[in-house]
C-alpha positions as CSV (number, residue, x, y, z in Angstrom):
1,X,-39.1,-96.4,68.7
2,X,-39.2,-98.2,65.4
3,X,-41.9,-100.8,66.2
4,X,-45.2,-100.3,66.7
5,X,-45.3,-100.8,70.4
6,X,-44.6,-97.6,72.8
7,X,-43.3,-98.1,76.0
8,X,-45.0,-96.7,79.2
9,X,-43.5,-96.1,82.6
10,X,-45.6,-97.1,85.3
11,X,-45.4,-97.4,89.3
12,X,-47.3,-99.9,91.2
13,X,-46.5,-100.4,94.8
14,X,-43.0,-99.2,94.8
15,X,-41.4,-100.7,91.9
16,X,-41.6,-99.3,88.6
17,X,-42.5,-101.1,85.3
18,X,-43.2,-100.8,81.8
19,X,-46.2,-101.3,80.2
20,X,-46.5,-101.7,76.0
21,X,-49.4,-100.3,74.6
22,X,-50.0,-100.3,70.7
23,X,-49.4,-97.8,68.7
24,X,-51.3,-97.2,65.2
25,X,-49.0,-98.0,62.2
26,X,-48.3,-94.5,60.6
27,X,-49.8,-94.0,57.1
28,X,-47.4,-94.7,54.3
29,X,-46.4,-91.6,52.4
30,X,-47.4,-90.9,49.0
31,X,-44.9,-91.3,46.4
32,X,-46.9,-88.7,44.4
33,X,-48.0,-84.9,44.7
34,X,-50.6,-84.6,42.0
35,X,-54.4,-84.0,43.5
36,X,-56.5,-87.2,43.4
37,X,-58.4,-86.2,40.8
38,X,-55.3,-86.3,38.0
39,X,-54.3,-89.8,40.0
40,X,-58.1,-91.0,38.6
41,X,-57.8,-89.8,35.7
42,X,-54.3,-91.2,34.6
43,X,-56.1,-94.5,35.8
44,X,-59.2,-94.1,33.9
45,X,-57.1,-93.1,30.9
46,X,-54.6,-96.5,30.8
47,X,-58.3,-98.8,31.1
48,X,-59.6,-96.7,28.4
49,X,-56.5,-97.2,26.3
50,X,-56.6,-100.5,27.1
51,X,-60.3,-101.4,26.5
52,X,-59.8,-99.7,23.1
53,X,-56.9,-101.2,21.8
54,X,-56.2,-104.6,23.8
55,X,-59.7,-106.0,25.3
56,X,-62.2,-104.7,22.4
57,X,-60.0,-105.9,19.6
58,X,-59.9,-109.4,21.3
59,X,-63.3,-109.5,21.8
60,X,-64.2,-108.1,18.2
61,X,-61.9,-111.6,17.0
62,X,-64.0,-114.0,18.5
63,X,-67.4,-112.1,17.8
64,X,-66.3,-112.1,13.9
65,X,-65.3,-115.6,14.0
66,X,-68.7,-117.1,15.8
67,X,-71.0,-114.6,13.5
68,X,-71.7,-117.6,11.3
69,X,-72.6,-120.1,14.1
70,X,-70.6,-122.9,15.7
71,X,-70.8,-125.3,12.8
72,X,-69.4,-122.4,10.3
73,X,-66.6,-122.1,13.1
74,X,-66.0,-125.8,13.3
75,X,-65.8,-125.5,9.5
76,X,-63.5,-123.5,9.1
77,X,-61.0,-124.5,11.6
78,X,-61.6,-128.5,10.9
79,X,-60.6,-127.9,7.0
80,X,-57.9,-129.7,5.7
81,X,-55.5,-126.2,4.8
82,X,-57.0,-125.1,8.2
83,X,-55.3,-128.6,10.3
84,X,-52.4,-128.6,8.2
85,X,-51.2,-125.0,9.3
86,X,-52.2,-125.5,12.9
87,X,-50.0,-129.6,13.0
88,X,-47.4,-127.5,11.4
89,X,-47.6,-124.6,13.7
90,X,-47.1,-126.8,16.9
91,X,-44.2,-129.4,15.5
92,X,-42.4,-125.5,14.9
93,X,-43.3,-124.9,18.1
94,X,-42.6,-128.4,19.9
95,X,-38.8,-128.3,17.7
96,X,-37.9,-124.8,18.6
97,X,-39.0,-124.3,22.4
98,X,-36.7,-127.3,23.2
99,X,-33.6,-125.7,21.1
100,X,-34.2,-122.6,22.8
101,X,-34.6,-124.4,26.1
102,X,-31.3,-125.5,25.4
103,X,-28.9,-122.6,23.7
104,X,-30.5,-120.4,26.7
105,X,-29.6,-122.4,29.6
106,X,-26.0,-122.9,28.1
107,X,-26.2,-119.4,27.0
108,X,-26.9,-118.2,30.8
109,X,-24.7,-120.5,32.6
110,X,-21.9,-119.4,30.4
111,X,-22.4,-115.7,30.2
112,X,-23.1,-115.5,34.1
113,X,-21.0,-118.7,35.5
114,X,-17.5,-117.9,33.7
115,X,-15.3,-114.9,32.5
116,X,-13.8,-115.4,28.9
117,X,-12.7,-113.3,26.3
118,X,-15.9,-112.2,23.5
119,X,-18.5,-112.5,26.5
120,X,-19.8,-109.1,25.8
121,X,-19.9,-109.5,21.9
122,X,-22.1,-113.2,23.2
123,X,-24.3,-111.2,25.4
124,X,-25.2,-108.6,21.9
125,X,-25.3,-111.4,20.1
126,X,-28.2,-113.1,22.1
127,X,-30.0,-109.6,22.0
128,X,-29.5,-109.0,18.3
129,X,-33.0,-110.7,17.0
130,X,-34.4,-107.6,19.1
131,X,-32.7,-105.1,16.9
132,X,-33.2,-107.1,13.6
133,X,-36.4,-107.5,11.8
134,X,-37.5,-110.4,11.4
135,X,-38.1,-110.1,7.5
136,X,-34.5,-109.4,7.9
137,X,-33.6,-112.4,9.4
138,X,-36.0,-114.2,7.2
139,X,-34.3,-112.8,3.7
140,X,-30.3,-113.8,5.8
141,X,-31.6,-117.3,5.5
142,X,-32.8,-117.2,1.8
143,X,-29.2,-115.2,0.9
144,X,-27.7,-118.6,2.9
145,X,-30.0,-121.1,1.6
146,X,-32.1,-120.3,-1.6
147,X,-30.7,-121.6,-4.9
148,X,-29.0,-117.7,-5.8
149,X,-26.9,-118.7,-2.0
150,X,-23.8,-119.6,-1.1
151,X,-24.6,-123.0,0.8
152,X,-27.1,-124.0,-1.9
153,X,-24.4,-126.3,-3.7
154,X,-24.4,-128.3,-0.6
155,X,-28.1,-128.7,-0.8
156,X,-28.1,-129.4,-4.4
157,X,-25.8,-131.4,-5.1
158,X,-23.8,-131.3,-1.9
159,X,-20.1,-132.2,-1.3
160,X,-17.7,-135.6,-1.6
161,X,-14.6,-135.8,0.8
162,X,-12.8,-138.6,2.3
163,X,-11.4,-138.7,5.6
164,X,-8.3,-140.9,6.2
165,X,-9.0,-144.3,7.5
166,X,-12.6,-144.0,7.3
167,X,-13.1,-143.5,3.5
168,X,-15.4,-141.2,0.9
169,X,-18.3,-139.5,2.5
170,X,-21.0,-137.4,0.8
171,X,-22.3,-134.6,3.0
172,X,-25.5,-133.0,1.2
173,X,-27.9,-130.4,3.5
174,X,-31.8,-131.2,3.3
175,X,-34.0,-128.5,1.5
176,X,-34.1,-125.7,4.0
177,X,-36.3,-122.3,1.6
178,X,-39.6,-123.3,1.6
179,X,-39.5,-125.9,3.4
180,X,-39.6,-127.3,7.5
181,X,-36.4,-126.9,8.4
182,X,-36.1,-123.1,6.8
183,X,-39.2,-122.0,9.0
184,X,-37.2,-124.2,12.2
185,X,-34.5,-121.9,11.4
186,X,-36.3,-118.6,11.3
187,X,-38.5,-119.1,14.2
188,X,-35.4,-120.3,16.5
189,X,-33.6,-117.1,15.4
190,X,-36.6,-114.7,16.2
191,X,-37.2,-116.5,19.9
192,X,-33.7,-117.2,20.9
193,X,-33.3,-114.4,23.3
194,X,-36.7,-115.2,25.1
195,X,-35.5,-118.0,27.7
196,X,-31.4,-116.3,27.8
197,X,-32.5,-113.0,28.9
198,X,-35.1,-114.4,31.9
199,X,-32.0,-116.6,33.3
200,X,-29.0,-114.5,33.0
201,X,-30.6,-111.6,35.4
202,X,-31.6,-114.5,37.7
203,X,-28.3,-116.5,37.3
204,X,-26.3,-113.5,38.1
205,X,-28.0,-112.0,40.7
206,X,-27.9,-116.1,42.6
207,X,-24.0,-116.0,42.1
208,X,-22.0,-119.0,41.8
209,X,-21.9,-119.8,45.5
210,X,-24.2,-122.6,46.0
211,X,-22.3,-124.3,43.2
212,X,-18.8,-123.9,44.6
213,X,-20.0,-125.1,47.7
214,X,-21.5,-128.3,45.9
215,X,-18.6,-128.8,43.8
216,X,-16.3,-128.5,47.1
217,X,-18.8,-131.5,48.7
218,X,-17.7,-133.3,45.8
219,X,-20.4,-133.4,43.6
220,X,-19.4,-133.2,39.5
221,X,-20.9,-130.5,36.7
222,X,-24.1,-132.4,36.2
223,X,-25.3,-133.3,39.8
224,X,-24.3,-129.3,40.6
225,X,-26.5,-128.2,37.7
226,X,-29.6,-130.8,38.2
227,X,-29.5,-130.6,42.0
228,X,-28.5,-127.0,42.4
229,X,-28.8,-124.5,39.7
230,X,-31.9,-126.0,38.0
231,X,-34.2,-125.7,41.4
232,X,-33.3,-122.1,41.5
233,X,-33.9,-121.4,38.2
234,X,-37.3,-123.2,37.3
235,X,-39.8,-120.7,37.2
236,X,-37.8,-118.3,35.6
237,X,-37.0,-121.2,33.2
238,X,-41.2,-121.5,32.8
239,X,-41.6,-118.4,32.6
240,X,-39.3,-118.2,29.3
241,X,-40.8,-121.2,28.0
242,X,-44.1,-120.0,28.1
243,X,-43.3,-116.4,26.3
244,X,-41.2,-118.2,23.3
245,X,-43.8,-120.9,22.9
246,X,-46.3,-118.2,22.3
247,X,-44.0,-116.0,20.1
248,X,-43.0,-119.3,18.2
249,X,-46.7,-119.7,17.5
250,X,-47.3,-116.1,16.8
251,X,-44.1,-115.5,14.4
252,X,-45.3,-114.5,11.0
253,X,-42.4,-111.9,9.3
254,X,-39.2,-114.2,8.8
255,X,-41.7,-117.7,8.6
256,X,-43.4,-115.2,5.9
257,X,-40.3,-115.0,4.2
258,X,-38.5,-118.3,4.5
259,X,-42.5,-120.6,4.0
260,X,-43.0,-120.0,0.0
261,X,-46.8,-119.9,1.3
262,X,-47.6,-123.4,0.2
263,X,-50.9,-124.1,1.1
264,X,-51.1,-127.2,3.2
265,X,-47.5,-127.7,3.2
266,X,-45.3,-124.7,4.5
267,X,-48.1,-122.0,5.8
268,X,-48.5,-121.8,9.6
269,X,-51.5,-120.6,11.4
270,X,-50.6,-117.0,11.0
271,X,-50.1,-117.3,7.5
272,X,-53.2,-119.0,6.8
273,X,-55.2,-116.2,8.3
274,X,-53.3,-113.8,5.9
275,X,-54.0,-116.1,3.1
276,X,-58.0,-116.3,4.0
277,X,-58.1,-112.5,4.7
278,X,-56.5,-111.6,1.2
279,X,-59.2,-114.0,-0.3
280,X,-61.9,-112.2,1.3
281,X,-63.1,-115.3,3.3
282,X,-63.3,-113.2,6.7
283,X,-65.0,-115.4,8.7
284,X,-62.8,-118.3,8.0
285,X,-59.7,-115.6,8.5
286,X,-61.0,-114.6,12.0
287,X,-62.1,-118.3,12.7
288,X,-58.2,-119.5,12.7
289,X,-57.1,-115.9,14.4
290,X,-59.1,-117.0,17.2
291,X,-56.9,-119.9,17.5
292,X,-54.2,-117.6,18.1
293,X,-56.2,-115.5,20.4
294,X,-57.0,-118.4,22.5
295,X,-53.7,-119.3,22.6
296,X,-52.2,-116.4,23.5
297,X,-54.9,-115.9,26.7
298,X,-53.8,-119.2,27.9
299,X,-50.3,-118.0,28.2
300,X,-51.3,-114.9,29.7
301,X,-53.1,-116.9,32.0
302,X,-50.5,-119.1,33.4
303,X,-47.6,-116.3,33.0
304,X,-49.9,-114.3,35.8
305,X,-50.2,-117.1,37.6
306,X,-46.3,-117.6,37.5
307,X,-46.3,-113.9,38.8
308,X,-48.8,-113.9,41.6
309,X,-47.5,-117.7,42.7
310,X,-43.7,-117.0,42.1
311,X,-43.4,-112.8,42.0
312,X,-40.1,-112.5,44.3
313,X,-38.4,-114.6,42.4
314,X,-39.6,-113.2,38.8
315,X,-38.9,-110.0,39.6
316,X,-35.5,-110.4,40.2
317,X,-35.2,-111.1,36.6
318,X,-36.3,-107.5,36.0
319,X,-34.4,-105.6,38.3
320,X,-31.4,-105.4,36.3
């Protein structure tokens, strides 16, 4: 019988019925062979490995950065260089998480929604900041940008045209190298694939079924997304969220590259730990790393939470 009730013939006074008794659920088999004492000691190894090179590090961070006391701390993070790479650090990140937000959803929907010629070469092209360093990407934008490029006479002196009807217009592009929009530009390309690639798994796995049946009710292309596809997308949708906002905080190669390092103009938080750690002012250095520490444990925080509150539907993302 498959359930875990076994029937028992019985007679009582003539006629004959069946009683249930319970049976014990069997013991689920091991997926494994090895003796229990290599299972413990695989275990014991990956804590080991990751006390020594996750947990210890971290804590070694925010030992360094209180060795001078709290006001030494408060010091060093409260000083003008130090508030002007961590405002700058979160308007790149509050700018780039909503792009993001955006190109992946529209992304998604039209990779996993619709069938049209290139849709493979868009689906490498969202992976491609994977494969590409991002001092790579970072020196693409100075080739594009930077006074020796082949869009810096539009940000020099830009361009004059006239469109019939409407007159002369003068199109010029802000200042991109060494400046906001340049490290707007490098951090989008790094995190781009971040939000895509936890909705298209998702997206394709839900079909296009729910919609078509909305769409036959008679609702229109917004009221299908907002009412249908959004709801079974939204904790994926977090969970993306939450990973590029912390590698948009974290990015250092292409902001490293596109910045110029101008102290309390273009350097983020990452960069202004490199600065402080090349001048030899370590507490200072690990002081603003501990920033990014923090930051990062609040995301891993509320990324397991998403996980033990939301698994099943998580996991689909990363069946595929």
């Amino acid at each position: 019988m498959g359930d875990t009730l076994a029937g028992v013939l019985a007679v009582e006074g003539g006629q004959v019925s069946v009683r249930r008794r319970e049976r014990s659920p069997a013991k689920p088999a091991s997926p494994t062979t090895e003796p229990r004492w290599v299972q413990v000691s695989l275990v014991l190894l990956a804590l080991a490995f990751l006390l020594s090179f996750l947990l210890l590090p971290l804590l070694l961070v925010f030992a360094e950065a209180l060795r001078g006391g709290v006001q030494a701390f408060a010091r060093a993070v409260t000083e003008p260089d130090a508030l002007a790479a961590i405002r700058l650090t979160l308007l790149v990140t509050a700018i780039v998480v909503p792009l993001n937000l955006v190109f992946g959803v529209s992304a998604a929907w039209a990779v996993t929604k619709h069938e049209f010629p290139g849709k493979r070469w868009l689906v490498s092209l969202i992976d491609l900041p994977f494969a590409v360093s991002p001092v790579v990407a970072g020196l693409v934008f100075i080739l594009v940008f930077g006074a020796q490029g082949w869009a810096w006479p539009l940000v020099d002196e830009g361009w004059d045209f006239s469109l019939p009807l409407l007159g002369q217009f003068h199109l010029q592009l802000p200042k991109i190298v060494f400046a906001l929009p340049g490290i707007v530009l490098a951090t989008t390309f790094v995190t781009f694939p971040f939000i895509a690639r936890e909705l298209m798994p998702l997206m394709e796995q839900q079909g296009a079924d729910e919609e078509l049946a909305a769409l036959s009710l008679g609702a229109n292309g917004w009221q299908t997304f907002w009412r249908v596809t959004l709801p079974n997308i939204r904790w994926a949708l977090l969970y993306g969220v939450l990973l590029c906002g912390a590698r948009a905080m974290g990015e250092f190669g292409a902001v490293s590259v596109v910045s110029g390092h101008i102290r309390g103009r273009t350097n983020t938080l990452p960069l202004h730990v490199e600065i402080l750690y090349n001048e030899y002012a370590y507490s200072a250095a690990f002081a603003a790393a501990s920033l990014l520490a923090l930051s990062a444990l609040v995301t891993l925080v509320l990324k397991t939470w998403l996980e033990w509150r939301h698994g099943e539907s998580l996991a689909a993302n990363h069946r595929h």
